[in-house]
N, C-alpha and C positions, 0 to 999 in steps of 0.2 A: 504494500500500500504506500509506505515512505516513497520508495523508488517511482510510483505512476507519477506521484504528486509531487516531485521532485522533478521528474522529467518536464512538468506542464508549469511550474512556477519556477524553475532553473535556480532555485537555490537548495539549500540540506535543508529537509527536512524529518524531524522529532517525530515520537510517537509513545503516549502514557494513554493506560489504563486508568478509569476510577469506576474501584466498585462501589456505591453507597448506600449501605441498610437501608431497609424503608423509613421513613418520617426520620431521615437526620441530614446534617447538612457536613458536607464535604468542606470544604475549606473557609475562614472568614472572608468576608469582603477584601478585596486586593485586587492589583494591576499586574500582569505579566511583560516582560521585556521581549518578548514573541507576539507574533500575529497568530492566532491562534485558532484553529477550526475545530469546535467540537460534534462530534456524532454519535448520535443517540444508538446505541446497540438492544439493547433492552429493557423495560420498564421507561419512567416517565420521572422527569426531573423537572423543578420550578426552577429558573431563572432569575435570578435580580441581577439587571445590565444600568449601572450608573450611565447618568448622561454624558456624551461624549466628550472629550477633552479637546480644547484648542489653546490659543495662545493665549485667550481670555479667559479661558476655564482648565487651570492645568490639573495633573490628576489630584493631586494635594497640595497645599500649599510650600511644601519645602521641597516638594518635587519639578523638576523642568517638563515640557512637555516630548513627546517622544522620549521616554525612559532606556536607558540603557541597562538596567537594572531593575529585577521584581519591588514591590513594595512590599512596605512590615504591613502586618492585618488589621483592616480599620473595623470600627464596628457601624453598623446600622446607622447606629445613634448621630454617632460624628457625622457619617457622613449627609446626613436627612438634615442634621442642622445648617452644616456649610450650603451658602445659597449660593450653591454653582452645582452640586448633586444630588439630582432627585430622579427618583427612577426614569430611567425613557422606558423600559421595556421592562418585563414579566412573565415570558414565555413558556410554555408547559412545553418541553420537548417531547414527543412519541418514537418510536424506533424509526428510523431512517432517514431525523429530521437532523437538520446541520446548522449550526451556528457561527457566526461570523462573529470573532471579537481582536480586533486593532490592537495592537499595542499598545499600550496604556490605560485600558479600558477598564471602569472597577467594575469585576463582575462578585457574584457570589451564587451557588447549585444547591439546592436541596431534593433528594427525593420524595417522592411523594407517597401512594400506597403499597407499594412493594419495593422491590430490591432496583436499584441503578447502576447499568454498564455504562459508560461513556467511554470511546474514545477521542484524545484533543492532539491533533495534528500539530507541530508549531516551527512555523516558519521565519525568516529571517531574523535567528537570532544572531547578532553581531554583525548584523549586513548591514553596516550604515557607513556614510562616505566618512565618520571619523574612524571608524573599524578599515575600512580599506587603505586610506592614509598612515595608520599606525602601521599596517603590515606591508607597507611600501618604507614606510620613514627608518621603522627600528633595523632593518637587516641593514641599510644604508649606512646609517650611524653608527653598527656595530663595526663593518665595515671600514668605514674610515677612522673610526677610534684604535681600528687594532693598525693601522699607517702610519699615524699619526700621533706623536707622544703627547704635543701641546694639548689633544682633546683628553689626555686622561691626566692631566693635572687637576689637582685639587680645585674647587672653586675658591676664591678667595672668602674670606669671611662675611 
């Protein structure tokens, strides 16, 4: 499955399992550092999909937007009071249903009357033009530092 879905989005693509008892909820509120597709395998899962993030609404306040990095776990509470996240969505997944969630996006799953499969696809982790400039810059630098004595002098104080 990675490999189809790798071939049609040309980047690596991740691949987790969640199984979730009936009536509990799988992770708190949080954002992932992946774009992330989930598909419903069996039973039925509630959704809460916080409102979208942009440059006016980032995920959290101490956060940038486009995260390079997951979030710590927010609760309900915080985030329903911040007036930038209120639910957009609520979705009841059913088996074969797929969801689309961005990176950065604060989501949270609960199942509902029985047991919950999910699989969540996650794509472009570390594929951002600061990630490709580091993996161009560092071999460079390592590069010329090992040439070059003046770059491995001490910085001054």
């Amino acid at each position: 499955l990675c490999a189809a879905v790798e071939e049609v989005l040309n980047v690596a693509v991740g691949a987790n399992l969640y199984l979730t008892p009936a009536h509990s909820q799988g992770f708190a509120p949080h954002f992932d550092d992946i774009d992330a597709y989930v598909l419903q395998l069996s039973g039925t899962k509630t959704w809460t999909v916080y409102a979208p993030t942009s440059p006016s609404n980032p995920p959290h306040p101490d956060t940038p937007l486009l995260p390079r990095a997951s979030s710590r776990d927010f609760t309900h509470a915080e985030l329903l009071d911040s007036l930038h996240h209120k639910v957009a969505l609520s979705p009841v997944l059913h088996p074969g249903d797929l969801l689309y969630l961005p990176r950065g996006t604060i989501h949270a799953a609960a199942a509902t009357d029985s047991p919950s499969l999910h699989i969540t696809l996650s794509a472009h982790h570390r594929w951002t033009w600061a990630d490709a400039l580091l993996a161009i810059a560092a071999p460079t630098i390592l590069a010329a530092a090992a040439s070059t004595p003046l770059l491995r002098n001490s910085l001054p104080p």
